[in-house]
N, C-alpha and C positions, 0 to 999 in steps of 0.2 A: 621738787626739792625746795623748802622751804629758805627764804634768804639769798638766791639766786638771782642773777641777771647778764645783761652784757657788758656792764659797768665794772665787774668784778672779774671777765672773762669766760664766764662759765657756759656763755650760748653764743658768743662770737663766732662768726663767719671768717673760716671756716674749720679753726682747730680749738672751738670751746668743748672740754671737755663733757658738757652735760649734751651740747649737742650731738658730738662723736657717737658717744652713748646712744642716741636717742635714733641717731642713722642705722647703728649698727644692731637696734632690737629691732626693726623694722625687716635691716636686712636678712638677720636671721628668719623672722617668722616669714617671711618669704621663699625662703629656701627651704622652710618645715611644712608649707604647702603641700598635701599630697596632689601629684599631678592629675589622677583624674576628678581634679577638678576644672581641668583644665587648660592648667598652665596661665591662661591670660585672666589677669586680673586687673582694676585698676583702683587707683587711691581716690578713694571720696572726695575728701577733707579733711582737713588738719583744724584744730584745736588749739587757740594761742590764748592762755590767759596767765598773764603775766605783768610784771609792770611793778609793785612795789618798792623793789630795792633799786631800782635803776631810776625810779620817782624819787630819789629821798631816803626810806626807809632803813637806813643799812649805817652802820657805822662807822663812815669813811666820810658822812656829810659832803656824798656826791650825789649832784640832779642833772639827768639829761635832759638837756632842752628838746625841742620839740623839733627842731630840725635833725639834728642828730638823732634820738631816738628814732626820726619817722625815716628815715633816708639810709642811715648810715647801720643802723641797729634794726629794725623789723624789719623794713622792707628787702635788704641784706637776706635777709633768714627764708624770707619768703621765696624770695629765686632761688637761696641756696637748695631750700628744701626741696622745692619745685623738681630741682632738677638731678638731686642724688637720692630721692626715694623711690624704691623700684616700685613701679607703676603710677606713680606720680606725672603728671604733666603741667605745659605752662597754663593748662586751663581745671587745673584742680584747685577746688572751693577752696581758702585759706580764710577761717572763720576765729575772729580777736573777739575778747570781753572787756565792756570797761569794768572798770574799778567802785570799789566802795565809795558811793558818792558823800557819806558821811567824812571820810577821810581823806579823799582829796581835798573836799572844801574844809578840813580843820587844819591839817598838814603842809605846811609854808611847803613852795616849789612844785606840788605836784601835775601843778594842770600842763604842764606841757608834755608830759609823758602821755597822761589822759585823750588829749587833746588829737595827740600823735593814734594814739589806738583806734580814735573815731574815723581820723584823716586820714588811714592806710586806706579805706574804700576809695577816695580818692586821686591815688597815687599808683596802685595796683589793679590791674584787672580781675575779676572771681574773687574779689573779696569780699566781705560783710560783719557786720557788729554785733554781739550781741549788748542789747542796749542798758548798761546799768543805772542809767540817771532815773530811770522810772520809779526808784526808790528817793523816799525823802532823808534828810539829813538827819531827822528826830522821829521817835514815833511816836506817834499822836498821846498829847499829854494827860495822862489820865488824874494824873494831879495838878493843881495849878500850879505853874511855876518850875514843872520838873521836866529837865530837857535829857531823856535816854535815848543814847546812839541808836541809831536804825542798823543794827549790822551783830555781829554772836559778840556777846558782850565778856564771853570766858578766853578768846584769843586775840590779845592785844601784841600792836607793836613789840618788836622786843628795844626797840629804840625807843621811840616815842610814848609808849604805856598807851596809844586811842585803840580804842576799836577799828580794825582794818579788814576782817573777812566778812563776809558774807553771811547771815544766817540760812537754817535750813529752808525755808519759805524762802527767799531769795537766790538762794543756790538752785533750787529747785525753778523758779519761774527764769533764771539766768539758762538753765537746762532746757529749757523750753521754750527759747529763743535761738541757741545754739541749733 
């Protein structure tokens, strides 16, 4: 969901509404299992890419610091999830993306959010990145003098008007790091 975060409530530990959501499709398709498959199954990995509006992004000119975001807001989510996803355990892979490295480094505040996303491998066990800085901030100039965002230049900010996602060659090698 676009414009989301923990900043606004919406994936807070433990009654954010996108979360609740997000428990409770899970818990369904669980229960939609036909059983001879088994019955025991377990959860891979989870998928966390997120982070713009609770960076900045959002119209409340609120930035989590890097302590909060990484402590208090993911890492939060991580045990939460860990432990109310059915087949979930404390040793299932929890895999984060960074962010548009264009847009961090244009977007006053955002590197402690950023910074937090790299730093959960850190703080949590079975985690990992996938690594968005391997993109540069411009793409290489084909004219002299002209600096085009490295990132899909048709979906900007709705606050800030920068380029903020991902193009499809980036989405795709972000996919393939994941």
């Amino acid at each position: 969901m676009r414009g989301t975060g923990f900043q606004d409530g919406n994936w807070v530990v433990p009654n954010g509404p996108l979360l609740q959501r997000s428990l409770s499709a899970v818990k369904e398709l669980a229960d939609a299992l036909p059983t001879n498959l088994g019955g025991d199954y377990s959860f891979h990995a989870m998928l966390w890419h997120q982070g713009e509006d609770d960076a900045g992004d959002n119209n409340r000119g609120f930035t989590a610091s890097y302590c909060h975001y990484l402590e208090s807001d993911l890492s939060a989510l991580i045990d939460y999830a860990r432990t109310q996803m059915p087949g979930a355990s404390e040793s299932t892979l929890f895999l984060t993306g960074g962010m548009l490295p264009y847009w961090v480094d244009t977007a006053s505040g955002t590197e402690g959010v950023m910074s937090a996303i790299y730093a959960v491998n850190t703080s949590r066990t079975f985690t990992g990145t996938a690594d968005s800085r391997i993109f540069p901030d411009f793409f290489p100039d084909f004219f002299p003098g002209t600096h085009t965002p490295d990132g899909e230049p048709d979906y900007r900010s709705g606050v800030s008007g920068l380029v903020i996602h991902f193009n499809a060659a980036e989405a795709t090698l972000m996919g393939h790091q994941y």
